[in-house]
C-alpha positions as CSV (number, residue, x, y, z in Angstrom):
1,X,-34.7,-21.8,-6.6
2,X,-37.9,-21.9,-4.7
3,X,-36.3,-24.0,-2.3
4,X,-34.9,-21.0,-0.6
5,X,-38.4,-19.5,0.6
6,X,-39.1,-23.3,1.7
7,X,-42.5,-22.9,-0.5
8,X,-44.0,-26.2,-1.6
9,X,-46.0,-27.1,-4.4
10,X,-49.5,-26.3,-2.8
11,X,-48.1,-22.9,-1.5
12,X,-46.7,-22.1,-4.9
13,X,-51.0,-22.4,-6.3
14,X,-51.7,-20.4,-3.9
15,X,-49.7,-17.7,-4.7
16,X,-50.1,-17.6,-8.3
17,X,-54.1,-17.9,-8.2
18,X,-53.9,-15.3,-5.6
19,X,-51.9,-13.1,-8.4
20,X,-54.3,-14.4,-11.4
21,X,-57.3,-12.7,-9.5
22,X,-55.4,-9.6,-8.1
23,X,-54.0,-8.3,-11.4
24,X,-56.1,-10.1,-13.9
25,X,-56.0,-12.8,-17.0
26,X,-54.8,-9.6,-19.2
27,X,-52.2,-7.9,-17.1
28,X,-50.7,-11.2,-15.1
29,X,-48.5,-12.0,-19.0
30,X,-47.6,-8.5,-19.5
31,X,-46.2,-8.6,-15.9
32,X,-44.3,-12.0,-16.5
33,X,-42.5,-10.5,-19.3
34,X,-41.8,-7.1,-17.5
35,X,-39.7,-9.8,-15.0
36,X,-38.3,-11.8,-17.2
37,X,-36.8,-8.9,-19.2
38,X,-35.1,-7.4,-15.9
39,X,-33.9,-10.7,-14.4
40,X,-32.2,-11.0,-18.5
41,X,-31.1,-7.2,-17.9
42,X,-29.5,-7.8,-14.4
43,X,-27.8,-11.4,-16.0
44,X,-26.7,-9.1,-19.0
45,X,-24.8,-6.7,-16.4
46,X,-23.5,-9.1,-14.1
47,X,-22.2,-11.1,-17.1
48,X,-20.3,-7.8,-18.2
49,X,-18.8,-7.2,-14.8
50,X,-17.5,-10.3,-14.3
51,X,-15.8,-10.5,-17.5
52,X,-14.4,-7.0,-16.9
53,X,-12.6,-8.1,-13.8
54,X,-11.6,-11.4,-15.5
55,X,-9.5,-9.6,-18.2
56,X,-8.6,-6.6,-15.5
57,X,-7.2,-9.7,-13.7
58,X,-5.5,-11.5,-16.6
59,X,-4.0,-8.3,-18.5
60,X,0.1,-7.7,-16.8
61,X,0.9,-4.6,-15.3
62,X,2.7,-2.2,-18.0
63,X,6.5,-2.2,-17.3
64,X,8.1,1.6,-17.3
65,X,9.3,2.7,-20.4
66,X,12.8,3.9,-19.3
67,X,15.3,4.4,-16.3
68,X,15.6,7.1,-13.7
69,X,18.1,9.4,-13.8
70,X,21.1,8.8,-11.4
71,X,20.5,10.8,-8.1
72,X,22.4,14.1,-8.1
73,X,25.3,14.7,-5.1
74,X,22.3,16.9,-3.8
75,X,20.2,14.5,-3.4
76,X,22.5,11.5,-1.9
77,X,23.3,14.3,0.7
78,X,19.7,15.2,1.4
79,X,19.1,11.7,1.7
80,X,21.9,10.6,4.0
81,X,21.8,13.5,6.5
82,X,17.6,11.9,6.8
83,X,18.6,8.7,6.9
84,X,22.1,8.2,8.6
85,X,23.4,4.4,8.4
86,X,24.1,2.6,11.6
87,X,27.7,4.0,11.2
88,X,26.8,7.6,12.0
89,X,24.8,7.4,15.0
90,X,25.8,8.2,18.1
91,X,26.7,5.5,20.8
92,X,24.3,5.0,23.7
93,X,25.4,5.4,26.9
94,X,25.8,2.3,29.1
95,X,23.1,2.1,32.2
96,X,24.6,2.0,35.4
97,X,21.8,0.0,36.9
98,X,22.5,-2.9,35.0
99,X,26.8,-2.9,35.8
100,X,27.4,-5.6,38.3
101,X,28.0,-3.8,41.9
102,X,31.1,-6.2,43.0
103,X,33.7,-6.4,40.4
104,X,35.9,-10.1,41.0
105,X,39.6,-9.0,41.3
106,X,41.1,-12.4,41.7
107,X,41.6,-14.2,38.6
């Protein structure tokens, strides 16, 4: 863990006499278990969240409990005059620019 500030062994002393005479022999405890309780708390929540999405994962999707009704003639005709099939639209007209200008009459 104290790998990732790159602190070594000498820097470590340093740091915690530094804290022994800032806060005290009384305090410096008190303080350790004030850290130790939220570093437990935040493991406690994380814990719970992760286990929450596990079973949010794991649970299946609920199926529906019944069918749709069949669409009414209404509603195929409101549907097919929004969506006409390939069948009912209209022909594009061909491009001239693209007919050849010399048409081959012997054969």
């Amino acid at each position: 863990m104290l790998a990732i500030f790159n602190l070594g062994g000498g820097e470590i002393i340093l740091i915690l006499a530094g804290a022994l005479l800032l806060f005290g022999g009384k305090k410096l405890p008190e303080l350790a278990k004030g850290l130790g309780n939220g570093i437990r708390e935040f493991k406690k929540a994380t814990s719970n969240v992760s286990e929450e999405m596990r079973h949010a994962i794991e649970d299946p999707l609920p199926m529906p409990s019944r069918r749709l009704p069949p669409a009414t003639a209404e509603a195929r005709r409101a549907v097919s005059q929004a969506f006409p099939t390939p069948e009912d639209l209209p022909v594009p007209a061909p491009d001239l620019k693209r007919l050849p200008l010399s048409v081959d009459t012997k054969g």
